[in-house]
N, C-alpha and C positions, 0 to 999 in steps of 0.2 A: 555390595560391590557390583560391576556394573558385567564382568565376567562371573557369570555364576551357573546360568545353566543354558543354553543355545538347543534349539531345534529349528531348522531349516527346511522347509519342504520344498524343493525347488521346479517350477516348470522355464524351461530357460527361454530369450526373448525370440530364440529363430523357431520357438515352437507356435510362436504368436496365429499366424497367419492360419494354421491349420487347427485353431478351436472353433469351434460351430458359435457365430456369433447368435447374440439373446437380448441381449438389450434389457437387462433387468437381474438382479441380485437381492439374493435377502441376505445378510451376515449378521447370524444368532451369536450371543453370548460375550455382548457387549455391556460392560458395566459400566462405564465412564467414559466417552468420548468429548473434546472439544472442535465443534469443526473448522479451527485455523489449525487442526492437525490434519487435515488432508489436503491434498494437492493436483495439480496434474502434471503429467508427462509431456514434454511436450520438444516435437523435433522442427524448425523451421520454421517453427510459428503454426504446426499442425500438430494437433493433439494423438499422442501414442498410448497414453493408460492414464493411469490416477493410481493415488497413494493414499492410506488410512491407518492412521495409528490409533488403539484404543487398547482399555483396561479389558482384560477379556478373561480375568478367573480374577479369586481370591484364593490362592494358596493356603493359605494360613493368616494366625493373626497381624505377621510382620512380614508375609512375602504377596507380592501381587506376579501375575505372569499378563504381560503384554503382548501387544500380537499388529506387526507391520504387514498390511496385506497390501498387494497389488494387484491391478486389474487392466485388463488391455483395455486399448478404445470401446471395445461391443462389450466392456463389463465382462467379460470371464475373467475366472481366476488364473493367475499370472505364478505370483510366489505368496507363500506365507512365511512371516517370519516372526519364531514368539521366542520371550526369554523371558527369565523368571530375575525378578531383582525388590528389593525393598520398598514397602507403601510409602515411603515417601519421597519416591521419585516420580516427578512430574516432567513431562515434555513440556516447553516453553515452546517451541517453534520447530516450524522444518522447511525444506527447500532442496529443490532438484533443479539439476544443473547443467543435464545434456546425456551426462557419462556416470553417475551420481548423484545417490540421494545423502543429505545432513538431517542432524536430528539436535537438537541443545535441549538439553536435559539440565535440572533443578534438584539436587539433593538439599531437603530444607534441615535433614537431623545432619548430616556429615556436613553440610555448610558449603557446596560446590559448584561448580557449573563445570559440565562435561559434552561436547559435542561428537557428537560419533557419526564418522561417515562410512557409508555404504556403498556396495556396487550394483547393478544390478542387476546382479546374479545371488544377490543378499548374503556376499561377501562383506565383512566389518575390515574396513582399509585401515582406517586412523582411528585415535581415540587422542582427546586434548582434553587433558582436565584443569579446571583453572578453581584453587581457592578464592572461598569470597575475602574481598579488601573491607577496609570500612565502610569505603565512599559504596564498594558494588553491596554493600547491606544494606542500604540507606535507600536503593533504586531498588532493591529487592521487594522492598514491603509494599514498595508502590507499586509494583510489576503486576504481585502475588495478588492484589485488589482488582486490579485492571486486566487480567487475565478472566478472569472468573465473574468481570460484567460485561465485558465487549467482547465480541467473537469477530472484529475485523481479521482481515487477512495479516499476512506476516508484518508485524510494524520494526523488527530489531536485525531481520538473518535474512540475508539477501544471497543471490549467486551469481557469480561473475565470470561466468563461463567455465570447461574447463579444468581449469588451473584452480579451483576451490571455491568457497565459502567467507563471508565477512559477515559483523554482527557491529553492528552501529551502536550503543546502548549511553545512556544518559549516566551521569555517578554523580552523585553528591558527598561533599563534605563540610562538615557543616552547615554553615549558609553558600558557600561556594559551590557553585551549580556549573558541571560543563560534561562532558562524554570523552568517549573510547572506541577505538574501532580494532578490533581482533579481526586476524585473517586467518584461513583454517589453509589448509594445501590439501586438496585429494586426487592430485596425481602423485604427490609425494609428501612427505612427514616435512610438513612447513609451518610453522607458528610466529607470529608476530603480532604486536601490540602498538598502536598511535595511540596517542593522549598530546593537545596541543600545548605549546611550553609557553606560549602566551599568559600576561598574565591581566586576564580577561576574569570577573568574578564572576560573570553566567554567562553561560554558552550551550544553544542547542542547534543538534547536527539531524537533518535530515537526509536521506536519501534518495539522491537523482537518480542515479543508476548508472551504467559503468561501461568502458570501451572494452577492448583487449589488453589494456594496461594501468586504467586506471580505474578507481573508484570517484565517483561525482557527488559530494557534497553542497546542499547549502547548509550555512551555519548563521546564525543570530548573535550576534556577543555583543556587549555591553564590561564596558572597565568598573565600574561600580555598581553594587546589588541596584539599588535601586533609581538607577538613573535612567531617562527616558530616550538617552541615545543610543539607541539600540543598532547597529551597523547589521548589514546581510554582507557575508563574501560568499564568492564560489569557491571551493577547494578540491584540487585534484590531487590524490594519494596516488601514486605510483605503486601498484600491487606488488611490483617486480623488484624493480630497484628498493625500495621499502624507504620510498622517499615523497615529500609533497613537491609534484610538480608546479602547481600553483598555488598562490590565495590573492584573491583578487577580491578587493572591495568595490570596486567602481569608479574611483574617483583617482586613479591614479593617473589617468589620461586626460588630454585636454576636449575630450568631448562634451556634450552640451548635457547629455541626459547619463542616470545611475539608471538601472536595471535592480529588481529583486528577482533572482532567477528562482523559479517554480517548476521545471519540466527541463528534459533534457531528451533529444531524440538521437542516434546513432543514426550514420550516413556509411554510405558501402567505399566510402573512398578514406575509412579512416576518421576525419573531421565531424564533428556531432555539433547539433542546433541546441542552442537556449533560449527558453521561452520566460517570461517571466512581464509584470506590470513595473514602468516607469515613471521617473518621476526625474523634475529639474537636479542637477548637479549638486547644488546647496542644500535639496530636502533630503527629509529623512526620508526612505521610501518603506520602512517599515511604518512609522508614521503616517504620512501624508497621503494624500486621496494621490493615483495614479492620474497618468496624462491619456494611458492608451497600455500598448500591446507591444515591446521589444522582441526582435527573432534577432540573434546571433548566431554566425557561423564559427566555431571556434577549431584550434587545432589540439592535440594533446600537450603541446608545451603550453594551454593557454594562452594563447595569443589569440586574439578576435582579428578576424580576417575579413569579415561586415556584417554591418548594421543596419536593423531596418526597424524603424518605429512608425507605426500606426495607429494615432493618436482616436481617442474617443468621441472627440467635437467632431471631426472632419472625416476620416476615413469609417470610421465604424457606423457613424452618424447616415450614412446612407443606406445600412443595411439593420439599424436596431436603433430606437430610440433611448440614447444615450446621453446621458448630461456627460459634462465637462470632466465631472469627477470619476465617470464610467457607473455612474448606476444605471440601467437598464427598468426602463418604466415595466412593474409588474413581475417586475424579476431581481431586481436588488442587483449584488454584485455577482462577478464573476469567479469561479472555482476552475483551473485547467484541470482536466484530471489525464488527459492524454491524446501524442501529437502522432497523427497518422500521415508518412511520406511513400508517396507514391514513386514509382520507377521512373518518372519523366521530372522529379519534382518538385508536385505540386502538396500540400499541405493539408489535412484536414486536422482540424483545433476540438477535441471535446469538451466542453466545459458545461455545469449547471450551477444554477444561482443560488444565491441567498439572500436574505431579506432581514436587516438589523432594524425591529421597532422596538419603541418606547411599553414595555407593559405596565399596566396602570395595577396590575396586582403585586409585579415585583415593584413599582415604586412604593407602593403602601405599605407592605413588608420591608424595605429598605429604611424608611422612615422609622417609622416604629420599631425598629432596630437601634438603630443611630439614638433616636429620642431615650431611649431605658439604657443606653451608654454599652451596648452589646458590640460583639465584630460585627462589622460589615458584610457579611455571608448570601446575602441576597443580591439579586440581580436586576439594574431596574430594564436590563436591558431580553426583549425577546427575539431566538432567531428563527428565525424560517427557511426551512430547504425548499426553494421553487423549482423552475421547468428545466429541462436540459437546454441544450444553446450546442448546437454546429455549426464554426465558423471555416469557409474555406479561404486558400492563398494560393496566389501563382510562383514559377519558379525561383519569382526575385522575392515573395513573403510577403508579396502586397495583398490586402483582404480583397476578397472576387465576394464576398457573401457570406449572411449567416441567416440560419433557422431555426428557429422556436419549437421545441415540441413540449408540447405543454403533457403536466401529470399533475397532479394531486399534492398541495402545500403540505409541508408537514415540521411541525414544531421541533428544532434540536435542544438535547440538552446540554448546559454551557457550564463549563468551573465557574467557581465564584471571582472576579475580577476582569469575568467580561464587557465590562461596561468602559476601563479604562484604555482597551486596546483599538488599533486601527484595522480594519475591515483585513488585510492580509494577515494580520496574526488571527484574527479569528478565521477563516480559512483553514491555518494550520493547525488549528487546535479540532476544527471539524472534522477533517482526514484524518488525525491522530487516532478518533473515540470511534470513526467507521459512522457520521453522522447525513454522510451524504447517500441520493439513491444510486450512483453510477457502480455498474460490478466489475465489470471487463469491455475489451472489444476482440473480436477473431477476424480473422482476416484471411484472404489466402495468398504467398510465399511473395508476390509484387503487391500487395495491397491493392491491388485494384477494382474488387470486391471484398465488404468489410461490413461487420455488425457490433453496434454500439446497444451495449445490452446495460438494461438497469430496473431497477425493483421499483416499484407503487404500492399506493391503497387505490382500490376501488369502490365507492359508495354509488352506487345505483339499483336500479329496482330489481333485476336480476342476477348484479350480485353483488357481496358486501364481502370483502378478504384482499389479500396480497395477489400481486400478479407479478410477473416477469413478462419485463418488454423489449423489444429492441427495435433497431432503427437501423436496415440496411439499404446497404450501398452498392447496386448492383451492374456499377461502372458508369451510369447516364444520373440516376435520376434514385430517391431515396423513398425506400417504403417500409412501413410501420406491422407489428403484430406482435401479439402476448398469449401469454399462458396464465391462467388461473391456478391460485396457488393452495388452494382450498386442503388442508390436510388436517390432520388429528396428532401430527410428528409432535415433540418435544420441542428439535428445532431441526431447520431444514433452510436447505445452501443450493445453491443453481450455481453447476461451473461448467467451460466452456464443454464442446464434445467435437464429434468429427461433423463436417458441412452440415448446414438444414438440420440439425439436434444440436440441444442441449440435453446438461447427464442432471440429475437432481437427486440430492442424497435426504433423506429422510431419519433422523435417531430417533426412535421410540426407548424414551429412557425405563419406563413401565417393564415395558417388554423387554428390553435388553438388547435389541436390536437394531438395525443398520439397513433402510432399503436404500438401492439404488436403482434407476431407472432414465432411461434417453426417452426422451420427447422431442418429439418434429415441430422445429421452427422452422418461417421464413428469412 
């Protein structure tokens, strides 16, 4: 059980200011870390500490002791926080939220899911335990795989200010494919569950991200397993009211163009932008090649308040060479990964491409598949992650410009059935595996200096490894610089820090150990 034994060692957050900053940490006596279990702290859009959860003893043969540490911005130690509970609890994910930290934990012998939320002062506020259903065993097996080969960032447990924690999670049953969204409360003991009452036979729900009141889905559904009409809506869950304030497919209006919304930006007056690729009224837009680039203004009851499309022939056409269908010469299609609004405005779009070819060894493999009367498990199709892409807009979300920063192609790996989808579902399924190079962006409190940070290879004659780069914006005019990433770690993570540094975590699993360390970027 998940009360069993507590030790606390507290340094409290007004002590912060007065430790002698260092800029570097070693934390011994780690036996298992995953690092989609650390995090940062972060106030205003400026980073205050980081978070690390790791397996830090073997008790015995059936007890592990865990150990939550924190650290301010300059990497001292903050709190420690360990407890002793059963080897077969695994953290799934975590998230910090302003005022609070969450944790969702995996009991695989008791059969559970329990998230427990923190203060932090490494007070335990809440505890929500949810047995597993059929449908949550079913997502389980597929979680427990996918956990333990990608290390992207949190893909299920999000925070929404505040007022708590939500965990978006896919369930199967049977063949009936759709999701759940559970809300935690950690100002107060609140539980709730959505599951849609539609009856849609697959459906999947991604995560936009959320106002003061509501949670921002896009969702995919289709009435029949395998039918190729696959619908996109937007859906707003009202946190508060514990009610959907919207679901809106696109087509209920007499407008000309559907939207697939992809992005969602928060506005200081309440009203939040949607970003997403369009297409004609009649098409599918999960299907069909896009026209361009929709920005929406919308309100919380869902109402669209204006519309701005910036088609690919004509408007983008002056700033990227673009076909009709938005492929981008040398760069394939476009991925949004995140929309930077400034204080007067104006718009900055990050996105990097990808690249859908024919490969001639998965068609051969494909063949010869089919021919001996086997599944279909091969792919004839290959992708490619290409350059990043900055696109900017003025205050009405008309495109002013976009720029290329080229890096180094690099092959993704694709489920099997990528050959049959449209260039936006594969999108979704690349951000799903963490297959793109974009990491984050920092900014400072008006965004009007901002750094678009993202990972590479390097092959050149002085040097061959990983780098971390970024792309800042220093109010005029955009300038480039990397870090070389040359290490011996197991595996190692670049997250953001305080201005001109990044913090870089390093697991030496050999050793047992955990370096951290800030490095001076531009």
């Amino acid at each position: 059980m998940y009360k069993k034994m507590f030790a606390v060692v507290l340094l409290f957050l007004s002590g912060w200011s007065a430790l002698q900053a260092q800029g570097k940490l070693s934390i011994d006596n780690v036996y298992s870390a995953y690092l989609r279990n650390s995090g940062t702290i972060m106030e205003k859009q400026q980073i205050k500490g980081y978070f690390f959860f790791y397996l830090s003893d073997k008790v015995d043969r059936k007890t592990n002791e865990y150990t939550l540490q924190i650290l301010d911005e300059n990497l001292n130690k903050v709190k420690d926080i360990k407890f002793e509970d059963n080897k077969n609890v695994n953290l799934l994910e975590a998230a910090y939220n302003g005022n609070s930290l969450s944790f969702l934990f995996q009991d695989e012998k008791e059969r559970k899911l329990t998230m427990k939320i923190y203060s932090m002062e490494g007070k335990l506020l809440r505890t929500y335990i949810n047995e597993y259903s059929r449908k949550t065993e079913e997502f389980m097996k597929m979680y427990n795989k996918d956990r333990a080969d990608n290390e992207a960032t949190n893909q299920h447990v999000f925070d929404v200010g505040e007022k708590g924690f939500v965990s978006v999670m896919p369930v199967k049953d049977g063949k009936d494919y759709t999701y759940e969204m559970d809300f935690y409360g950690s100002q107060k003991k609140a539980y709730w569950k959505y599951i849609p009452d539609d009856k849609n036979r697959f459906a999947v729900a991604e995560y936009l991200g959320n106002t003061d009141s509501l949670i921002i889905l896009q969702v995919l559904s289709r009435r029949r397993l395998l039918s190729n009409a696959m619908k996109p809506h937007l859906v707003g869950i009202n946190f508060i009211t514990k009610k959907v304030a919207f679901d809106l497919e696109g087509d209920e209006d007499e407008d000309e163009y559907r939207i697939l919304p992809t992005s969602i930006k928060r506005k200081s007056d309440g009203t939040f932008l949607v970003m997403g690729p369009y297409c004609d009224k009649d098409a599918n837009p999960v299907k069909s090649a896009s026209k361009g680039l929709a920005v929406y203004e919308m309100n919380t009851a869902g109402k669209i308040l204006s519309r701005k499309y910036n088609s690919w022939e004509t408007d983008f056409a002056k700033y990227l060479h673009t076909s009709s269908k938005g492929k981008i010469d040398e760069i394939g299609y476009l991925c949004i990964h995140n929309l930077i609004l400034s204080a007067d405005g104006k718009l900055t779009v990050v996105g990097e491409g990808y690249k859908r070819q024919v490969s001639a060894g998965g068609t051969a493999l494909k063949a010869l598949s089919i021919a001996a009367g086997g599944v279909d498990a091969f792919n004839a199709t290959k992708i490619t992650i290409t350059d990043m892409v900055v696109m900017t807009f003025d205050e009405h979300f008309n495109v002013t410009g976009a720029q290329i920063f080229n890096k180094t192609n690099n092959a993704a790996a694709t489920p099997p059935g990528i050959d049959y989808v449209s260039q936006h579902m594969i999108a979704l399924a690349l951000k799903s595996t963490g297959a793109f190079d974009y990491d984050f962006t920092t900014s400072d409190e008006d965004n009007e200096t901002f750094s678009i940070c993202y990972s590479d290879y390097e092959r050149t004659g002085d040097y061959k490894g990983q780098t971390f780069n970024t792309i800042h914006y220093n109010g005029s005019k955009f300038k480039q610089d990397k870090i070389k990433l040359k290490s011996n770690a197991s595996k190692l993570k670049v997250f953001p820090a305080k201005p001109g540094s990044v913090m870089i975590l390093e697991y030496f699993k050999k050793e047992k150990r955990i370096d951290v360390h800030l490095e001076k970027i531009s």
